[in-house]
C-alpha positions as CSV (number, residue, x, y, z in Angstrom):
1,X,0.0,0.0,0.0
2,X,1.4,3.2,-1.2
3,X,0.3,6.5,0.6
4,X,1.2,9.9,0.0
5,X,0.7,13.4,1.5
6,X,0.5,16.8,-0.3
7,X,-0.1,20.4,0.9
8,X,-3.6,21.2,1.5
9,X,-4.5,23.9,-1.2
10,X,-5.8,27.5,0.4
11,X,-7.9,29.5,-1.2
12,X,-7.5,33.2,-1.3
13,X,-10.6,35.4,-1.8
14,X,-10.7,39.2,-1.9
15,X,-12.7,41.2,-0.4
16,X,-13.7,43.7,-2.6
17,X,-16.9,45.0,-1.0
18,X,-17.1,49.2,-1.3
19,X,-16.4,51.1,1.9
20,X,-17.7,54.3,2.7
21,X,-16.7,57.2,4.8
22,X,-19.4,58.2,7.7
23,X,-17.9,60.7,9.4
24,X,-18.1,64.2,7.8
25,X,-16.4,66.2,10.0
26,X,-12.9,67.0,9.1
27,X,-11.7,70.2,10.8
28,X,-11.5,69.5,15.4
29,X,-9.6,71.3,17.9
30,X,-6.4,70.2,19.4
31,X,-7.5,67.8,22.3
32,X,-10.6,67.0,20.8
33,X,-11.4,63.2,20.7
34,X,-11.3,61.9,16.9
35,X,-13.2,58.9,15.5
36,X,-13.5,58.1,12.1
37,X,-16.5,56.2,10.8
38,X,-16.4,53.8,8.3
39,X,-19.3,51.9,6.6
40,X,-18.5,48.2,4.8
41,X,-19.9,44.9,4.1
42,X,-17.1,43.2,5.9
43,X,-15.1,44.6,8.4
44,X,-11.9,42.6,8.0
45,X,-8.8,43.4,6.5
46,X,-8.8,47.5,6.7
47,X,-6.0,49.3,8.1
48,X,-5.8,53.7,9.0
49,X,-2.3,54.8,8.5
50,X,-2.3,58.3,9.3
51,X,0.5,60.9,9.0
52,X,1.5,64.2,10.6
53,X,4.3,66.8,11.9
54,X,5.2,63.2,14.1
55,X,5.2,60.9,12.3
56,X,3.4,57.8,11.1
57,X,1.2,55.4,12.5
58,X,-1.2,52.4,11.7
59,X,-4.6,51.7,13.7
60,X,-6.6,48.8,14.2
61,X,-10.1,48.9,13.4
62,X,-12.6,48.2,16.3
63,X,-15.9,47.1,15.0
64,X,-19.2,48.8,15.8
65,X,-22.9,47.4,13.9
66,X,-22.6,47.7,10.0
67,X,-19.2,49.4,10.2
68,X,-15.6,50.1,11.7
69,X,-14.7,52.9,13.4
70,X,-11.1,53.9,14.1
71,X,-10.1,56.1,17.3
72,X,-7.1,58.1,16.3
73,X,-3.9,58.5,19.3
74,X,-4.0,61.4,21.7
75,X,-0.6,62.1,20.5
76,X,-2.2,62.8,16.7
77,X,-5.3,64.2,17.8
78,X,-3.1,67.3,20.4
79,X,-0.9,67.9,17.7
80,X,-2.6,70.6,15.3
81,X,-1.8,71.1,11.6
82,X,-2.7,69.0,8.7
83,X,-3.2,65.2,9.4
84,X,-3.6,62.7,6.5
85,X,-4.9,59.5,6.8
86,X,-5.0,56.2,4.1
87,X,-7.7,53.6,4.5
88,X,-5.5,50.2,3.2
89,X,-6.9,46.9,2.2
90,X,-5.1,44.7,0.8
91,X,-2.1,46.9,0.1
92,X,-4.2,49.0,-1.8
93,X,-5.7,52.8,-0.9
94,X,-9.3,52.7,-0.3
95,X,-10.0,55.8,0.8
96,X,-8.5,59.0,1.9
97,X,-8.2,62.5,3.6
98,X,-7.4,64.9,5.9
99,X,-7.7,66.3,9.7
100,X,-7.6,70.0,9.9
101,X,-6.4,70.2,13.6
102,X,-6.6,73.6,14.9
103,X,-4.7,75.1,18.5
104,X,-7.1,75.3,21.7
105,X,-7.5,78.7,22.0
106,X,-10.0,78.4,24.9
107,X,-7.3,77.4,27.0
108,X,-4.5,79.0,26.6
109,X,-1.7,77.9,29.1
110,X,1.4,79.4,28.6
111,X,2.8,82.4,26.9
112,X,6.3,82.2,26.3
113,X,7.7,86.3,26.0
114,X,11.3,87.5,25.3
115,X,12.4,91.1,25.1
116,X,16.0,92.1,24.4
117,X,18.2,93.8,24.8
118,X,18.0,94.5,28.1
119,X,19.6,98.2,28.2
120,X,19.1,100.7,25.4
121,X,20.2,104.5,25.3
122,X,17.9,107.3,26.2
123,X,16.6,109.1,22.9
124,X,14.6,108.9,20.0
125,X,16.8,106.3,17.9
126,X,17.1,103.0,20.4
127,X,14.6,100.3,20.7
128,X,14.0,97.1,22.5
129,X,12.0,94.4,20.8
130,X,9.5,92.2,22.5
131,X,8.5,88.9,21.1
132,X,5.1,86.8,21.9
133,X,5.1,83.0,21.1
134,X,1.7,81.8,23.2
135,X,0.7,78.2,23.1
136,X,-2.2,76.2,24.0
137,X,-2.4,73.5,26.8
138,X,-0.5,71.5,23.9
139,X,2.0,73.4,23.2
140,X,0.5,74.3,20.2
141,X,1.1,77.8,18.5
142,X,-1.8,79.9,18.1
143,X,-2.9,80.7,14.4
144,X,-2.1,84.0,12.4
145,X,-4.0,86.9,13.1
146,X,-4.7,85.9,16.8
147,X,-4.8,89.4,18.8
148,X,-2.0,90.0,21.4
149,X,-2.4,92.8,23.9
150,X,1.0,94.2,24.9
151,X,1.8,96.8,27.8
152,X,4.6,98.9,28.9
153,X,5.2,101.2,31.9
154,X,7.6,103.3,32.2
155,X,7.6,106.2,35.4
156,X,3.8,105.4,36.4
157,X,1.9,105.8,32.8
158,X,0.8,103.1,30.9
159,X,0.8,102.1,27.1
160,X,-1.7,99.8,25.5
161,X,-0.7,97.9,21.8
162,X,-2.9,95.0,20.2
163,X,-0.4,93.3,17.8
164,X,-1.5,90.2,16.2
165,X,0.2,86.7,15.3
166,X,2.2,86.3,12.2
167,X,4.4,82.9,11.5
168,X,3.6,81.7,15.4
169,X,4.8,84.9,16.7
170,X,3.6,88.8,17.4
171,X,6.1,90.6,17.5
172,X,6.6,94.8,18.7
173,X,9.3,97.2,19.2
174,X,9.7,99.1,22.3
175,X,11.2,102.6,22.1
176,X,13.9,104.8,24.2
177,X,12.4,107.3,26.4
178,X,14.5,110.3,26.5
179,X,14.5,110.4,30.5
180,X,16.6,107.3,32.1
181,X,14.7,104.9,34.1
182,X,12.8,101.7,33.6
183,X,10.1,100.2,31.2
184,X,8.0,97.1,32.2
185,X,6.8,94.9,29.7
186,X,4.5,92.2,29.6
187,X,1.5,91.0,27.1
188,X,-1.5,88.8,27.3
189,X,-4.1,86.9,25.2
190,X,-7.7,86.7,26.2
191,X,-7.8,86.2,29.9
192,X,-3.9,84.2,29.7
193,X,-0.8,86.8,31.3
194,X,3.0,86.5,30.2
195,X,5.5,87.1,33.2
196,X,6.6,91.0,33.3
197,X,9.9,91.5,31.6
198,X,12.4,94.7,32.3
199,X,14.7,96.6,30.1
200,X,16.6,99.6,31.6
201,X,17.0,103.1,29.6
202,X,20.6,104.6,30.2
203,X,21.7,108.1,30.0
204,X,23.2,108.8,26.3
205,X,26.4,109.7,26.0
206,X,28.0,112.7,28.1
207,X,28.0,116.5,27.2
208,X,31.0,119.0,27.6
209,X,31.1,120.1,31.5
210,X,33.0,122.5,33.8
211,X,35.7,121.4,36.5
212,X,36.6,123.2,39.9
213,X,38.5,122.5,42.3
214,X,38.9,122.8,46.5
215,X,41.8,122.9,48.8
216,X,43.3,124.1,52.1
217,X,45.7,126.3,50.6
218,X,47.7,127.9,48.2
219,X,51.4,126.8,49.2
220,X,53.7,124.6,47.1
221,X,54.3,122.4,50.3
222,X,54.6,119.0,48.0
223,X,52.5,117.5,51.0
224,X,48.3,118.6,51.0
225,X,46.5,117.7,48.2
226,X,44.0,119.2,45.6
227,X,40.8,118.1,44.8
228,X,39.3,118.3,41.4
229,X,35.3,118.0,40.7
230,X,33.1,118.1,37.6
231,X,29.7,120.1,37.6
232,X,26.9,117.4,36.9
233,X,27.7,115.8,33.9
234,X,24.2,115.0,31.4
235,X,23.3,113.8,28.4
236,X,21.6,115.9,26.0
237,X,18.5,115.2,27.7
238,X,19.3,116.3,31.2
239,X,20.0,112.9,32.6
240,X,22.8,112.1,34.8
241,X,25.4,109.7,33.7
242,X,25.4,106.8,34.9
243,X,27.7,106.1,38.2
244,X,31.0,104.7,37.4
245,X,31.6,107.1,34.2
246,X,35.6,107.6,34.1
247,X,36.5,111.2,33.4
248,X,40.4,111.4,33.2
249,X,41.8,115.2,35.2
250,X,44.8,115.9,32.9
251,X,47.3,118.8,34.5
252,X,49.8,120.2,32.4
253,X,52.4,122.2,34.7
254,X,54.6,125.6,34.2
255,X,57.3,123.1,32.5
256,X,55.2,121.7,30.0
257,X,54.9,118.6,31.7
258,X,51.7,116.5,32.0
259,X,50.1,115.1,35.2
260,X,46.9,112.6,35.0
261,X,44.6,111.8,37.8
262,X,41.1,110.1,37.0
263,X,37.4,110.4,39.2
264,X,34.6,108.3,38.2
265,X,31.1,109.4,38.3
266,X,28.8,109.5,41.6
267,X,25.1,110.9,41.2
268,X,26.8,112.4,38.0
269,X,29.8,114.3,39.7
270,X,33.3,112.6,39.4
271,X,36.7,113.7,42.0
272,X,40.3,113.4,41.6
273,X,43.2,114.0,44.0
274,X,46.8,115.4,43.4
275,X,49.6,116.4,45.7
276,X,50.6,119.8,45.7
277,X,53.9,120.7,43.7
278,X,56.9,121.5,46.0
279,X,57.7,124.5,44.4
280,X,56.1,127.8,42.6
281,X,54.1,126.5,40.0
282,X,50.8,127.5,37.2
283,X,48.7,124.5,36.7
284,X,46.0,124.2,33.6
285,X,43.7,121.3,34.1
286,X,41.2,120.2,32.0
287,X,39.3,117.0,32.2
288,X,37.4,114.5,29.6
289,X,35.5,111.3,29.2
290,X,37.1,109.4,26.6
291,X,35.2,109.7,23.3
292,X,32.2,111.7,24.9
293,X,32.8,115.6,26.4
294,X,35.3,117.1,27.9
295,X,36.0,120.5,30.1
296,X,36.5,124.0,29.3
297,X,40.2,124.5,31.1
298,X,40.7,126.1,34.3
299,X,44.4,127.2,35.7
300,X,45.5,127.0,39.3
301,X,48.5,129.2,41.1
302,X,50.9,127.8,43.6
303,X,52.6,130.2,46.0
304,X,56.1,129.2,47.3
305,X,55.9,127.4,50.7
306,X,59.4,127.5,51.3
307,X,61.0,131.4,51.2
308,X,64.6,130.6,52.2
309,X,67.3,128.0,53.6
310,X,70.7,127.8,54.8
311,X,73.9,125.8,53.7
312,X,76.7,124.7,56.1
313,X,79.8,122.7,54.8
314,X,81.5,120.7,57.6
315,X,84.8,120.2,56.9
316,X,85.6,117.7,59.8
317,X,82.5,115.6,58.7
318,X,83.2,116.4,54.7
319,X,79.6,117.0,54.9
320,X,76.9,119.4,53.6
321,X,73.8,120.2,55.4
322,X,71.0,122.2,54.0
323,X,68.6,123.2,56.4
324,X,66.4,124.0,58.3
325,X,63.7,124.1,55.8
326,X,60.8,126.1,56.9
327,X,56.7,125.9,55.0
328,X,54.7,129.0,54.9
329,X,53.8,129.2,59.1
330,X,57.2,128.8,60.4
331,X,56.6,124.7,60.5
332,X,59.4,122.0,59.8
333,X,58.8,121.5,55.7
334,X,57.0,117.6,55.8
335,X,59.8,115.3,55.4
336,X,60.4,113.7,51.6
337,X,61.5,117.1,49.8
338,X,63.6,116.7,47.1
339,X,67.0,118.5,47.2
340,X,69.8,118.1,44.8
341,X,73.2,119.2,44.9
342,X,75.6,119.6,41.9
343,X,79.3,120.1,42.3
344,X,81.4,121.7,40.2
345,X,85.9,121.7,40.6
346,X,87.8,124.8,40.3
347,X,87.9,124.7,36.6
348,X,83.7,124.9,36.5
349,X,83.7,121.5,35.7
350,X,80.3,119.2,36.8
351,X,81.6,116.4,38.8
352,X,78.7,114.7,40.0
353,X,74.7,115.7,41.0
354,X,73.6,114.1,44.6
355,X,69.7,114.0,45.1
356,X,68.3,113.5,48.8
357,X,65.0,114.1,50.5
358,X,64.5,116.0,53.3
359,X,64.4,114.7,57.1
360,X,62.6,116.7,60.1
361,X,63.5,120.0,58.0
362,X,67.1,119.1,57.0
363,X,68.9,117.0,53.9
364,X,72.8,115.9,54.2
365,X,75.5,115.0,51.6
366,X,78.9,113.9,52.1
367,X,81.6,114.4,50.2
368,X,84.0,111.3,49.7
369,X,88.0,111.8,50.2
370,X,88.1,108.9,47.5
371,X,86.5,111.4,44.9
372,X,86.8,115.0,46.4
373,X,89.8,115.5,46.6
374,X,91.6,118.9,48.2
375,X,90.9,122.0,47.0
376,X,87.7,124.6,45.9
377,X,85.0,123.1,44.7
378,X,81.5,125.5,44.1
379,X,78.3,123.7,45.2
380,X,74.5,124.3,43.8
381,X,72.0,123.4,46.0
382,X,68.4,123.2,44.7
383,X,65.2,122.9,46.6
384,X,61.4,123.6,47.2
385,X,62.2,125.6,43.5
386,X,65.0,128.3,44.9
387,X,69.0,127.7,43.7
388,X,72.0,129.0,45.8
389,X,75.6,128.5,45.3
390,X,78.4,128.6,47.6
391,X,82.2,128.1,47.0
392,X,83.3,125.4,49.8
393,X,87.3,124.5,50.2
394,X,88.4,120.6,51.2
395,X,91.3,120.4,53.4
C-alpha cells in the first residue's frame, strides 16, 4: 500500500466590497477626541495609516454594527496642523483625507515672552524688541491673526498695543524714552498673562562740563592735596550719567609737563586727588570722558611754601647740610623734599649731582676723600624751587 501526503491547497478570496466614509467632520480642535467612521460589508482586512508633523502610525479597526470605526492617538489628535490618513486593504488605498487640527485657543496655558536687549540709550533712535510666542495647553502655536495685547510702563503711565500673530509669533518694538529709568513689559491673550519683563534706559552719551577745584591752601608744600570736581555731567537730555563714568583730570604744569589723575562718576559728579607741587608753579587742568565731552580749562597758582634756607659745609664731617627748611607758618617742611646738589671743581667743571630728600626739615651729603679731593670746589644746592651756590674748600 502506497500512501502519499500533499499540501492542502488554500484558497485566497478578496474582499472587494465598497467602503464608505461616515464621518463628515474634518476640521477638530487640538484635544478633541477623533473617531473616524467607516461603513462596509465586511469589516476585515482595513488598516488607517495616518501621518502628521510626528510621524506615522497604523490603527486597528474596532468594530461597531454595519461598520468600523477607528479612534485616532492622543498624541495625533493634540498635535494641530494637517493630518492625513489612508484607509488600506489589501495593500491598496481605499479611501483617503485629511484632519484639519486647529490650536485650543479656549485654553490657553502658557505664553512664552522674550524682550532684548535688556539696556538701550535714552533718545529717540534706540529700541527694544519684544517677542510673543503663546501656546495652548498642547504646546500648540496659536494661528495668524490671533490678537495680542502688549503693555509697557515706564515712570507710572501706561501704554496699551494690540499686535496680532504672524508665523507663530507677534512681534513689537519698544522705544527709548529720552529720561533714564525703567520700562516694564509684559503681554496677554484673552484672559492668559505673560510674566513681566524689564529693560533699563541709560543716560546717552556725556556732554562738555566744567571742572573746579577745593583745597586748604595755596602753598607749594609737595605735601596737601587738591581736589578736582566736575559740575553734573548730562546727556543731552538732562540725565545724569550713569555712576561709574571715568573722566580722566589731565594737568599740564609751568614746564610743559603733564600730570593725569582720574574720578569716576557718583550721582553724575566725578573727583580726583593730586599732591601739591613742592615748588612755585601755574597748573591748567582740563578734564574728559574718553570719546564723549570734555572741560573748558581752568588754571591754578601755587605760592612758594618754602621762602629761604641755609647751607653749612663741615669740613671735619666732609659733609653738607642744607637746612632747616621752613613751609609758609614757620613749621618744619613735611619730610620727603627733594634736594639736589651739583658740584662743580675749580675749573667749573660738573663732577657729579647728589639728590636727597628732606628729614625733620634738614637734607645731608657727604663728600668722599676717594673722589673729592683737596681743594675749591662750588656747590648748587636746589630745593622747594629756589637755587644757591656757595664756593666750599676741602682740606
Amino acid at each position: 500500500m502506497i500512501q502519499g501526503c500533499t499540501n492542502a491547497k488554500v484558497e485566497h478570496t478578496s474582499d472587494n466590497s465598497p467602503i464608505s466614509l461616515v464621518t463628515a467632520q474634518e476640521s477638530f480642535v487640538a484635544g478633541q477626541v477623533i473617531v473616524l467612521k467607516f461603513q462596509a460589508a465586511k469589516t476585515k482586512g482595513p488598516l488607517l495609516m495616518i501621518t502628521n508633523a510626528l510621524g506615522t502610525s497604523i490603527i486597528e479597526p474596532i468594530l461597531n454594527e454595519g461598520g468600523i470605526e477607528f479612534h485616532i492617538p492622543n498624541q495625533f489628535t493634540q498635535k494641530a496642523g494637517m493630518c492625513n490618513w489612508q484607509l488600506v486593504r489589501n495593500g491598496k488605498i481605499e479611501r483617503s483625507g485629511k484632519l484639519h487640527i486647529h490650536p485650543d485657543t479656549v485654553d490657553i496655558r502658557n505664553i512664552e515672552t522674550y524682550l532684548g536687549p535688556r539696556s538701550i540709550t535714552a533718545g529717540d533712535m534706540d529700541f527694544t524688541m519684544l517677542v510673543v510666542a503663546p501656546t495652548d495647553r498642547y504646546d500648540n502655536t496659536l494661528i495668524d491673526g490671533t490678537p495680542v495685547t502688549v503693555k509697557q510702563q515706564f515712570e507710572g503711565r501706561i501704554a496699551e498695543e494690540n499686535i496680532q500673530i504672524n508665523n507663530l509669533m507677534a512681534w513689537t518694538n519698544i522705544g527709548a524714552r529720552q529720561k533714564s529709568g525703567r520700562i516694564l513689559a509684559t503681554a496677554s491673550v484673552d484672559n492668559s498673562y505673560s510674566k513681566e519683563l524689564t529693560t533699563m534706559v541709560y543716560p546717552a552719551n556725556a556732554t562738555d562740563f566744567t571742572i573746579d577745584y577745593q583745597r586748604d591752601h595755596s602753598y607749594a608744600d609737595g605735601n596737601q592735596t587738591i581736589s578736582f570736581l566736575t559740575s553734573n555731567i548730562t546727556d543731552q537730555y538732562g540725565n545724569k550719567v550713569s555712576d561709574g563714568t571715568l573722566v580722566t583730570f589731565m594737568v599740564e604744569n609751568g614746564a610743559g609737563g603733564l600730570l593725569q589723575t582720574t574720578g569716576t562718576t557718583i550721582d553724575g559728579v566725578a573727583k580726583a586727588k593730586l599732591l601739591h607741587p613742592s615748588q612755585k608753579d601755574t597748573w591748567s587742568i582740563t578734564a574728559f570722558i574718553t570719546g564723549a565731552a570734555k572741560s573748558s580749562s581752568i588754571a591754578v597758582d601755587f605760592e612758594s611754601a618754602v621762602t629761604d634756607y641755609l647751607v653749612f659745609y663741615d669740613n671735619d664731617e666732609r659733609s653738607i647740610t642744607v637746612g632747616p627748611i621752613k613751609s609758609f607758618m614757620g613749621q618744619q617742611i613735611p619730610d620727603g623734599l627733594d634736594i639736589q646738589t651739583s658740584i662743580y671743581n675749580a675749573q667749573n667743571v660738573l663732577l657729579e649731582t647728589k639728590h636727597t630728600t628732606s628729614k625733620h626739615g634738614f637734607g645731608e651729603f657727604f663728600l668722599s676723600p676717594d673722589y673729592f679731593l683737596k681743594g675749591k670746589y662750588r656747590i648748587e644746592v636746589e630745593t622747594a624751587g629756589i637755587n644757591q651756590s656757595q664756593t666750599l674748600e676741602i682740606q
